[in-house]
Each structure stands twice: as C-alpha cells, then as structure tokens.
C-alpha positions in Angstrom: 187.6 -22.5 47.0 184.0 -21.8 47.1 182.1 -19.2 49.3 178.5 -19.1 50.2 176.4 -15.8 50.9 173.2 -16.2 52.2 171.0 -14.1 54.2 170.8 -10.5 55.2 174.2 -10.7 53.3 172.1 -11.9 50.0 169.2 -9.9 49.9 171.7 -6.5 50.5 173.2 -7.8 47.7 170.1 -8.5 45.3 168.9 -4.9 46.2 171.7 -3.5 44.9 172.2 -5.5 42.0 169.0 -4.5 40.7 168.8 -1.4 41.4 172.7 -0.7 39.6 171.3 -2.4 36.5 167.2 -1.4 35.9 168.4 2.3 37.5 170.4 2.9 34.6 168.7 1.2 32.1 165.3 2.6 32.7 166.7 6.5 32.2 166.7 5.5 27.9 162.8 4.4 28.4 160.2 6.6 25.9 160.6 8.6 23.0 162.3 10.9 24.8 164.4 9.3 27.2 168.5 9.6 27.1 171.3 7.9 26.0 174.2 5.8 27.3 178.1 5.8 27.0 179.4 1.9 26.7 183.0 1.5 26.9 184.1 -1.6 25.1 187.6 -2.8 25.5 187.9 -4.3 21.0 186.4 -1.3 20.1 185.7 2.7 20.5 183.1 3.8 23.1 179.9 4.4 21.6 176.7 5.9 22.7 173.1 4.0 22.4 169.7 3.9 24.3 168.7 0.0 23.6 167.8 -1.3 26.8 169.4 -4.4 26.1 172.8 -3.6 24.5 173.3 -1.3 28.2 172.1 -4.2 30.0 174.7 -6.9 28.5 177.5 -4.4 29.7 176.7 -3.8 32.6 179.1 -5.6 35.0 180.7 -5.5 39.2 184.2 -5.6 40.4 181.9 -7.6 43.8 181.4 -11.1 42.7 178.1 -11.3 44.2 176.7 -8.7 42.3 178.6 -9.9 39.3 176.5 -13.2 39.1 173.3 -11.3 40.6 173.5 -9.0 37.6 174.0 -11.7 35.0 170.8 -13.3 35.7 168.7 -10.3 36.1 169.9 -9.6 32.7 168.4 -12.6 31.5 164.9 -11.0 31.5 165.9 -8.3 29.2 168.0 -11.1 26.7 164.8 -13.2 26.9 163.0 -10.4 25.8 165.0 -9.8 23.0 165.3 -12.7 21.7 162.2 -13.8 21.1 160.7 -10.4 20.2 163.4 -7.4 19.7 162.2 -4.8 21.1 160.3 -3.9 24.7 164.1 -5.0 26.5 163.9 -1.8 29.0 160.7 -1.9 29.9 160.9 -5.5 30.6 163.9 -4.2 33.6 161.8 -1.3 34.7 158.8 -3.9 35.3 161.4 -6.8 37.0 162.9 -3.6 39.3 159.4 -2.7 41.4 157.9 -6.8 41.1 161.3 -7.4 42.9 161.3 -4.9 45.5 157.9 -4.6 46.2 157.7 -8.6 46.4 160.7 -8.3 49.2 158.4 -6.1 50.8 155.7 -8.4 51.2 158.4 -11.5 52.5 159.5 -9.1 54.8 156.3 -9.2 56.3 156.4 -12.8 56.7 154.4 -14.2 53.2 156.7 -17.5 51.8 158.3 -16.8 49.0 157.7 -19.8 47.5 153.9 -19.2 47.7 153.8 -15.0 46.9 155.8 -16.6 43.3 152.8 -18.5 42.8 150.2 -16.0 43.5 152.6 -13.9 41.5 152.4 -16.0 38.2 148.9 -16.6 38.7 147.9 -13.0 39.1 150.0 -12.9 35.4 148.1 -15.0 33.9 144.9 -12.8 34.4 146.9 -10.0 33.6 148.1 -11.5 30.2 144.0 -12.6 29.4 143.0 -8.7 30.5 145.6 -7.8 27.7 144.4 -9.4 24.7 140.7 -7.7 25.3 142.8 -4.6 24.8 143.9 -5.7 21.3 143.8 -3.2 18.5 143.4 -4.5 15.0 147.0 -4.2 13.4 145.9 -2.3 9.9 148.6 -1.4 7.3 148.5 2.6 9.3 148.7 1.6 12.9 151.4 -1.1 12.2 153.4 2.1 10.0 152.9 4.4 13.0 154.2 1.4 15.5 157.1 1.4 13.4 157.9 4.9 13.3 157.2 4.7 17.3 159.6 2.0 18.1 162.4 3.9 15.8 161.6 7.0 17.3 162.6 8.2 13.6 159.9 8.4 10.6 162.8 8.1 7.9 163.9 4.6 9.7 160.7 3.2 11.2 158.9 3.8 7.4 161.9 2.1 5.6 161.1 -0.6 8.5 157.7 -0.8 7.7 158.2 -1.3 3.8 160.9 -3.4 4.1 158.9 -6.1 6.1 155.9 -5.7 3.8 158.0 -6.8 1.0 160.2 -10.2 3.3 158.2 -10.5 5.9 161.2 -11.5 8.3 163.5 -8.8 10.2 166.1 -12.3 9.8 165.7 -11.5 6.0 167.2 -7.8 6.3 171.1 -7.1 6.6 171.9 -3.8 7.4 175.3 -2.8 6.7 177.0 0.7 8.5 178.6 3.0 5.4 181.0 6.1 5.7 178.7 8.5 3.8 175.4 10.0 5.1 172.6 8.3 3.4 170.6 5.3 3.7 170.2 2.7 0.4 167.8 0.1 0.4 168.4 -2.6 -2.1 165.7 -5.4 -2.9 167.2 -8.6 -3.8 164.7 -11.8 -5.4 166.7 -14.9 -6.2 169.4 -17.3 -4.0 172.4 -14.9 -3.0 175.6 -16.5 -1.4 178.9 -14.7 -0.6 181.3 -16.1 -3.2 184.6 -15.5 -4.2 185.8 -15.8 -8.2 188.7 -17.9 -8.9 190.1 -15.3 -11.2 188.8 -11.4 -11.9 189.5 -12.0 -15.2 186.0 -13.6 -15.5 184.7 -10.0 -14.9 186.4 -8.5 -17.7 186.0 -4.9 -17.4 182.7 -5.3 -15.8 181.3 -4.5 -12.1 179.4 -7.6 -12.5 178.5 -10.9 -14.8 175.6 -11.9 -16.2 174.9 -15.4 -17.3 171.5 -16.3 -19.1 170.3 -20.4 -18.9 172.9 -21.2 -17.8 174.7 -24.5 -16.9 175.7 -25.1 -13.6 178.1 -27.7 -12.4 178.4 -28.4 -8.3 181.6 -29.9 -7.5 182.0 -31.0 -3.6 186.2 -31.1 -4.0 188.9 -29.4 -5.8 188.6 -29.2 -9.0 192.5 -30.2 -10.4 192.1 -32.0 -14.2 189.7 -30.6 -17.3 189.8 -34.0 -18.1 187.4 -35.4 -15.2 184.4 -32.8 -16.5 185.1 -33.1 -20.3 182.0 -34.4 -21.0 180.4 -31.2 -19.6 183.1 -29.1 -21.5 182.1 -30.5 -24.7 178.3 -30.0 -23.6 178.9 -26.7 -23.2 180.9 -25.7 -26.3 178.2 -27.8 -28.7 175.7 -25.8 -27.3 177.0 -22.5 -27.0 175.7 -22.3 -23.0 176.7 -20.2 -20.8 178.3 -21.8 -17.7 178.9 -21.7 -13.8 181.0 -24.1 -11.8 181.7 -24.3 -7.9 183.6 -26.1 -6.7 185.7 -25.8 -3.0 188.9 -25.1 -4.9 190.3 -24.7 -8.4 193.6 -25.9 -9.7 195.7 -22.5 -11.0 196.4 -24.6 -14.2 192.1 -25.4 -14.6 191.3 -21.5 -13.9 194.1 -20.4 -16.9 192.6 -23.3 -19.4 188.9 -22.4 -18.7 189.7 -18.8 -19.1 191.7 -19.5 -22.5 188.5 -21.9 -23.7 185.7 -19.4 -23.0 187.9 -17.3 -25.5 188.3 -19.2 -27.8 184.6 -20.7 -28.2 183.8 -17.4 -27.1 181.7 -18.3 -24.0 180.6 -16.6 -20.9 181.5 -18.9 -17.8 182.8 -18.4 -14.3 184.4 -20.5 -11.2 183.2 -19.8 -8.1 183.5 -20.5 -4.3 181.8 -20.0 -2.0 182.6 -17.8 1.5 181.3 -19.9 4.0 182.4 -23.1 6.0 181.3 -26.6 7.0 177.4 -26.8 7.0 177.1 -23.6 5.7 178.7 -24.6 2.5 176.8 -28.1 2.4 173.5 -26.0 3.2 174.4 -23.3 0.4 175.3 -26.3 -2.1 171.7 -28.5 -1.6 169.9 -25.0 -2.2 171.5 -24.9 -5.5 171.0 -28.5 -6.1 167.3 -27.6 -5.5 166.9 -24.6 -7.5 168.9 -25.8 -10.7 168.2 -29.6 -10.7 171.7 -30.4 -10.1 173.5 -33.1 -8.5 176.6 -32.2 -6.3 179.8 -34.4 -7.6 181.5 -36.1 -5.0 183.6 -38.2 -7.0 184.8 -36.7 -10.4 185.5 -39.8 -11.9 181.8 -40.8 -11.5 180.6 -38.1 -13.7 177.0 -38.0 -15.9 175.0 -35.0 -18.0 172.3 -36.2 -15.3 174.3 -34.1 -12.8 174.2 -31.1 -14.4 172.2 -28.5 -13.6 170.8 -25.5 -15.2 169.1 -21.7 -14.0 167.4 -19.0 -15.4 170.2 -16.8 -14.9 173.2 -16.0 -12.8 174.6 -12.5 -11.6 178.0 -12.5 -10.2 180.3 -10.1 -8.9 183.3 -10.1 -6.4 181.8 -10.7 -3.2 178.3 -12.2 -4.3 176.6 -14.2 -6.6 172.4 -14.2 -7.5 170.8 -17.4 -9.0 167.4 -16.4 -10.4 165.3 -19.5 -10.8 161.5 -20.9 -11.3 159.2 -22.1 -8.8 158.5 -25.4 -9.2 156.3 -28.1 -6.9 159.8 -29.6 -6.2 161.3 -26.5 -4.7 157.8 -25.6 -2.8 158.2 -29.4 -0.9 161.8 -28.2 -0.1 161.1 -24.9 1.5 158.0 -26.7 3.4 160.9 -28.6 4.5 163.2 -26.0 5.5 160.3 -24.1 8.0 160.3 -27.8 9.8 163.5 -27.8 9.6 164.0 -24.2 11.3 161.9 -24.4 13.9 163.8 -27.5 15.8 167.0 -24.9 15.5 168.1 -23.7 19.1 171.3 -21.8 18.1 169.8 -18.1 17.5 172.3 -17.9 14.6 171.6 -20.9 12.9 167.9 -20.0 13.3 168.9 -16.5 11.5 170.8 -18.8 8.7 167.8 -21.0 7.7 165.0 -18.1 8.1 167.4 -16.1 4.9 167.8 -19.3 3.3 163.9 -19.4 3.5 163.4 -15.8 2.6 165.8 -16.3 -0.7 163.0 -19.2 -1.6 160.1 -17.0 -1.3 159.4 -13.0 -0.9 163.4 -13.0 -1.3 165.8 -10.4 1.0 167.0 -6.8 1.5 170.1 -5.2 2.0 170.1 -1.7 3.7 173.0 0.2 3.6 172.9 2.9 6.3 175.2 6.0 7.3 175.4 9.2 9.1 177.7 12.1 9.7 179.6 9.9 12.7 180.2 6.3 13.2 178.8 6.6 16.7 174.9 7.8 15.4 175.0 5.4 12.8 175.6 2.5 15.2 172.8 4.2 17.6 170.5 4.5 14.1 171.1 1.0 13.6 170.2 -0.2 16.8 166.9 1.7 16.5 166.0 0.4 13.1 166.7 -3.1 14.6 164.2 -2.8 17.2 161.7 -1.2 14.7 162.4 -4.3 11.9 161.5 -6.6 15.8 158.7 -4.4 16.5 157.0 -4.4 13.2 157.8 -8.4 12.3 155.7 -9.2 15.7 153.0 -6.7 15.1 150.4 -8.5 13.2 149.7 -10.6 16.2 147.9 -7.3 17.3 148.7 -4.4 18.9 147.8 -1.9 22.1 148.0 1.7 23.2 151.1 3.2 23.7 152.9 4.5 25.7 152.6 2.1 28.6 148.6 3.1 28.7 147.7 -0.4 28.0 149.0 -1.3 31.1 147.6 1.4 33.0 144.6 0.5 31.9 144.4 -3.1 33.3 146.3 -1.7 36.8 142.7 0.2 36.7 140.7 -3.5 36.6 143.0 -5.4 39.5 140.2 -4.6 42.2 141.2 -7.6 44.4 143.4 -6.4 48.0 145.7 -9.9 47.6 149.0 -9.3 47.8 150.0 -10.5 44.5 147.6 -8.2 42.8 148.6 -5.2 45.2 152.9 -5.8 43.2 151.4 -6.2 40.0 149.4 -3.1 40.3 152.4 -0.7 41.2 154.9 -3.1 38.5 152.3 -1.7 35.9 152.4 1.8 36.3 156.2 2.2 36.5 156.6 2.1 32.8 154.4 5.2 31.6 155.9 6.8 35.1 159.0 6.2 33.5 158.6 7.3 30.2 157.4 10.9 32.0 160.0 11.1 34.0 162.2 10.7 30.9 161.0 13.5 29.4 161.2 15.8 32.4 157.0 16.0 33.1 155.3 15.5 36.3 153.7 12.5 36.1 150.4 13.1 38.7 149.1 16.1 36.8 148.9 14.0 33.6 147.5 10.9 35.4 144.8 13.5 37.1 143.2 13.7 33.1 143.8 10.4 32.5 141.3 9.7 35.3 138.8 12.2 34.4 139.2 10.3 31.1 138.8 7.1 32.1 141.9 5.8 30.9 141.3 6.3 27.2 143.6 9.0 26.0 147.6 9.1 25.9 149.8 12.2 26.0 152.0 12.0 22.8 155.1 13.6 23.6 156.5 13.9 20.4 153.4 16.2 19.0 152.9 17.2 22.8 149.0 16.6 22.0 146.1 14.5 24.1 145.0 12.2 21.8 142.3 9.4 22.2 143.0 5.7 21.8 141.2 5.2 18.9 142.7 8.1 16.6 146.5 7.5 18.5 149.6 6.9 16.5 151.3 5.8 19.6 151.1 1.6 19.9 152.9 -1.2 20.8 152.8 -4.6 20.1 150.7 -7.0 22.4 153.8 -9.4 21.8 156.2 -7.3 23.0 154.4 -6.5 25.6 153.0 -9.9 26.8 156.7 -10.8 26.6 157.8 -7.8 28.5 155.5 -8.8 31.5 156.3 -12.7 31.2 160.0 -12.3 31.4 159.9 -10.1 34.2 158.1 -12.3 36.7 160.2 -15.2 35.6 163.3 -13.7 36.5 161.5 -11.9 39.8 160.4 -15.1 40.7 163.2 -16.3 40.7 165.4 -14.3 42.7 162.9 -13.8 45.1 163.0 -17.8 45.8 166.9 -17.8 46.1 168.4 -17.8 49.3 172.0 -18.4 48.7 175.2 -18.3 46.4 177.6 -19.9 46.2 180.5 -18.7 44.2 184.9 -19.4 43.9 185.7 -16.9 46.4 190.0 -17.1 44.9 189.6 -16.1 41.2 193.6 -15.0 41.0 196.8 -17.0 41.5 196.9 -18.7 45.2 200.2 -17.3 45.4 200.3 -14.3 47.9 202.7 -11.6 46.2 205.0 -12.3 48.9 205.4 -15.8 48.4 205.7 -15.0 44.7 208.3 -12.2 44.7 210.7 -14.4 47.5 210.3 -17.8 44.6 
C-alpha cells in the first residue's frame, strides 16, 4: 500500500533529514575536526572522519527520512565519485543552500524560480573561481597532498606515488598486521594467477622466465598431444615456456612437470583468478603484448599462434609479463582510453584505467599498517582521499582552508535573493573548519578583513600566513564539484513537494491473526 506526505508534513521532514545527516557529518570538517564511530552489522565497528563513508551509513527507523536521507546523500557520493575527496564540505554547503532557500519560499519566492536563480548565481560563482586559480607546481601539489591526508608520511607517499602512475585507479593499497607502510613499484602486465602445481616453484619464492614462449589456451587443456607441435618447439630450442589455459588436466600438469626435467626446461601452467570478461580482457592484453593468438579449438593448432615475451615473473598469487613497446601495442592502449571512457560501472572504469596503467607508467602496490586495525582502516581512508586530491590537482588549485570561498562571498555585491543563499552557503565551510578546532570564528574573520581576504590561519603550524607563501590548498576540482553537487541536490529537494512511499513494509498479518492461524 502506498502513502503520500506532502506539506507541512514534508518540509518537517526534509528539515530534519538534513540536519541529522550534514550535523554529524560536518563535525569531521578541517584538519582538526573529529572522528566518527560506524557500526556495521559484517564487520567490527570502526572509527573514521571521511565525510562520505559517515554519510553512506547514516540511516532512519521513519521512512520518510529514510528516503529523504538517501538522496541528500547523493551530493556527497557524487562528489566522490568523480573527484574523492571535498565529500563533507559538499553536505556542509547542501545544509545552509537548503535551509536558507526554505527561508526565502517561506516568504513567498517559487521554488521553481529561486532553483533557477540558484544555478544561475552558481555559474558566476564557478567563473569567479577559476580567476582564483593557483598554478599547481610540483611544491603546492606536495603540500595539497599532505593537506588532504592530514599526515606528511601518507600525503608524500601520495604525492610520489601519482608522479610515478598518474592514476589513484593504478594504486592498490592493501591493510597488513604489522606497523609499517611498503610501497612497491610494479612496470609490466600483472594478473592474479593461480599455478597448476607448486612444484613449478621449486624451492623458490618466485619464477623467473627469460624470452619466453607463451601459449594462450581459451579451454581446458586435457591431451599433450593437441600442443605437440609447440612441445617439440620448445624442447629444439631450449625456450623457456608459459601456458594458460582455464584448466589443466591432473595427468598434462604431472607430464609437463616430468618433461621440463627431463629436457631440463623452465616452464609453468597458469590460470588466471578472474571471471567472464575479466579473463577475456586479461587474455587479449596478453595476446597484445606477446603476439599471441588465443586457441579456441586445440585441434586447429599453428606456431603462428604462439607467442613470445621478454620475460615472465611468477609466483603464487601473481604473475608479471615484461614486454616491448611496439606501434602495435601503442594503437591498442589508444584504444583502450576510448574504450574506458564509454564505461558507466565505476568498477569496470577502475578495471580498464589498471589495465591502461600496466601498458604505460605501470602500477603500485602499497602495503599499509598500524598498531590497530581500526587506524589503519582510518589511515587508509585518508591516503585515499589524498591519492583523489592529488590525481585532480593539476587542473589547478586554490587557497585553503575554505578561503577561496570566502573570498568570492566578498565579490557577490548584488541584494537578489539567490546571491543573499550563496553568500551565507560559502562561508559555512571555513566557519566549520574553526569551529572544529574549538576557535572563535569572528576574531579571526576580523583580520581577515583588515587583510583583505588574503591570508589563512594554518591550524596545524597555528601561524598567519599569506596566500602566496601558504601550504594550505585545495583543488579547484574538488571544489567546483563540491559547490556543483550541492545545489543540484538543494535544488532538488527544494522543488519536491511530496512522497510517496509503501507505508506496510512487514507481513500484512496482524500478530493476532498470525498467532490464532
């Protein structure tokens, strides 16, 4: 059965909903601001301050609310998708655009219209922004790191990290037991894989093959008979081998192993760990980069299908294919960028920007740790938003901070009542970030006047320092998005004026119609 709230009813309802979920999102806001407690019922509690991550739980018994809430999250999940970073000041900006907009319908402007004016007033906003634009050099984008981390061990390692890949989407971070942090480079195609016996290894951690063949079989691989020309290829020649295949025959892994020593070669069968397109992705890569030709039918079977790589390095969970550059693969990874930016699914966008990565300035894998499981998800987190924060940084940067914005609240001079909300929206997020910190707010905005606007209170050194010499920045794109998600969802809202949800969630059954059946 459905239910409709409208009205009075509605707007009680909105108030509250956004107030519940920017009130306690906004308290993590600034270098100093405080933490949250998130319940999960798969896992232990854990503590973090990413605006986003406290956002996404957030929920109400009230059904109202419930739906309320799930679409005034949407400005913080916007924000993080596209950029990573700048998720809590995107709530603290939707919070006083939304109630100050209600303000002004409650006075009798269409809401309709003030969403307009709104958007348009945005738009002047976003042009006022980019004048503000500081030249990202190799320093400022390093101190923007460090900023966005709140940590100079995790926002440098953040900063070199993306010099080296270029894309956050080319960095897995994996949590460890012990209290360090290991950063490991990686140039060449790496796939999960899985060896068909250990023995391969030997007694070694890993296996190296030099020019080596390589054999791509799209089936299971059951009689030696169907690749004995490649067999006799190899033991002629003396090569080193790979094969994967989908599955190997018990029987075929014994006789390959009993062949390598005999002719005393070094070979290995390998699967690999993933499923469907994955694998199909995985296995054109490697027809790419070795020249290879992926054997669907073993009894059509030609040298011309094998293929052959610089080297291999294999262990038990992963193997590395080092390779040369040709003007063949350059055509394919021109390809695979096309290819990427049609993707919707933000995890098969992740996917193709590794498979990309692998092809050029390669990928990195950071193992991180600390004393407690806890901090080292909450380290995590913030050397996810600093990899975010630094990817989207060479479109420019700003001051800090939330001074940027403060700045262009200074340059709204007009009394319409669209620029009137976007004046007080603006300087909630520096408010914020002082109230975080336990300052008073007006006595620092007194010298910000006297200085026209062009120094920031670091509150990590506790220092004045002007905007030109300031290691405090953010990035325009984080910020632009910040202010773009927020009016959408604003606008939104403000221009709804019902819901209708299933008001009977449960069984129909009354419990005492139940207990007397």
């Amino acid at each position: 059965m459905k239910k409709v709230i409208s009205g009075v009813e509605l707007e009680a309802k909105m108030e509250e909903s956004i107030q519940l979920l920017c009130d306690t999102v906004k308290q993590t806001l600034g270098p100093i601001g405080k933490n949250a407690i998130i319940d999960h019922s798969s896992y232990s509690p854990f503590i973090t301050n990413d605006g986003v991550t406290i956002a996404k739980n957030i929920e109400s018994e009230d059904e109202v609310m419930g739906a309320i809430l799930e679409i005034a999250k949407e400005a913080s999940i916007k924000t993080n998708e596209v950029v990573g970073d700048g998720t809590t000041t995107t709530l603290v900006l939707l919070q006083s655009l939304f109630l100050e907009s209600r303000k002004s319908i409650k006075k009798g402007i269409h809401p309709v219209i003030l969403k307009k004016e709104l958007e348009k007033t945005l738009e002047i906003i976003l042009n006022l922004l980019q004048d503000k634009i500081i030249k990202p050099t190799e320093i400022r984008i390093k101190d923007m790191a460090i900023s966005s981390a709140n940590d100079k061990t995790l926002g440098t390692i953040a900063y070199e990290v993306l010099k080296k890949v270029k894309s956050p989407l080319a960095v897995s971070i994996q949590e460890i037991p012990e209290n360090t942090i290991d950063v490991t480079y990686l140039k060449g195609y790496c796939f999960s894989s899985h060896l068909a016996s250990y023995h391969f290894l030997a007694q070694n951690q890993e296996l190296i093959l030099q020019d080596a063949f390589l054999l791509l079989i799209h089936d299971t691989l059951q009689d030696l008979n169907s690749i004995s020309f490649f067999i006799n290829e190899v033991c002629q020649q003396k090569k080193a081998f790979v094969i994967l295949a989908n599955e190997f025959d018990d029987l075929i892994v014994q006789e390959i192993l009993a062949l390598s020593k005999q002719e005393n070669l070094s070979c290995a069968l390998i699967k690999i760990l993933e499923y469907g397109l994955k694998t199909n992705q995985i296995m054109k890569d490697i027809e790419v980069i070795s020249n290879a030709k992926m054997i669907n039918d073993l009894n059509d079977f030609s040298n011309v299908l094998i293929g052959k790589v610089k080297s291999v390095i294999i262990d038990k969970d992963q193997t590395k294919i080092d390779f040369n550059m040709d003007s063949h693969i350059k055509k394919y990874i021109q390809k695979m960028k096309k290819e990427a930016k049609k993707i919707q699914a933000e995890f098969d966008e992740s996917f193709y920007q590794k498979r990309i990565a692998m092809f050029t300035h390669g990928i990195v894998e950071i193992k991180l740790g600390a004393p407690t499981k806890i901090e080292c998800l909450e380290k995590r987190m913030r050397l996810e938003d600093a990899l975010c924060a630094t990817a989207v940084s060479k479109k420019g940067l700003l001051p800090g901070s939330g001074i940027s914005l403060l700045q262009i609240e200074q340059m709204l001079e007009s009394n319409q009542e669209s620029f009137q909300i976007w004046k007080k929206a603006l300087k909630k997020p520096w408010e914020q970030i002082l109230l975080n910190a336990g300052i008073d707010y007006s006595k620092k905005e007194e010298r910000l006047k006297k200085e026209n606007y062009q120094m920031i209170y670091n509150l990590i050194t506790e220092k004045w320092e002007t905007i030109d010499e300031t290691k405090v920045v953010d990035p325009y794109f984080v910020v632009a998005n910040a202010l773009m998600n927020a009016c959408s969802i604003a606008g939104m809202l403000l221009t709804t004026t019902s819901l209708i949800i299933n008001e009977y969630k449960s069984s129909p059954f009354k419990e005492k119609e139940y207990t007397e059946w």
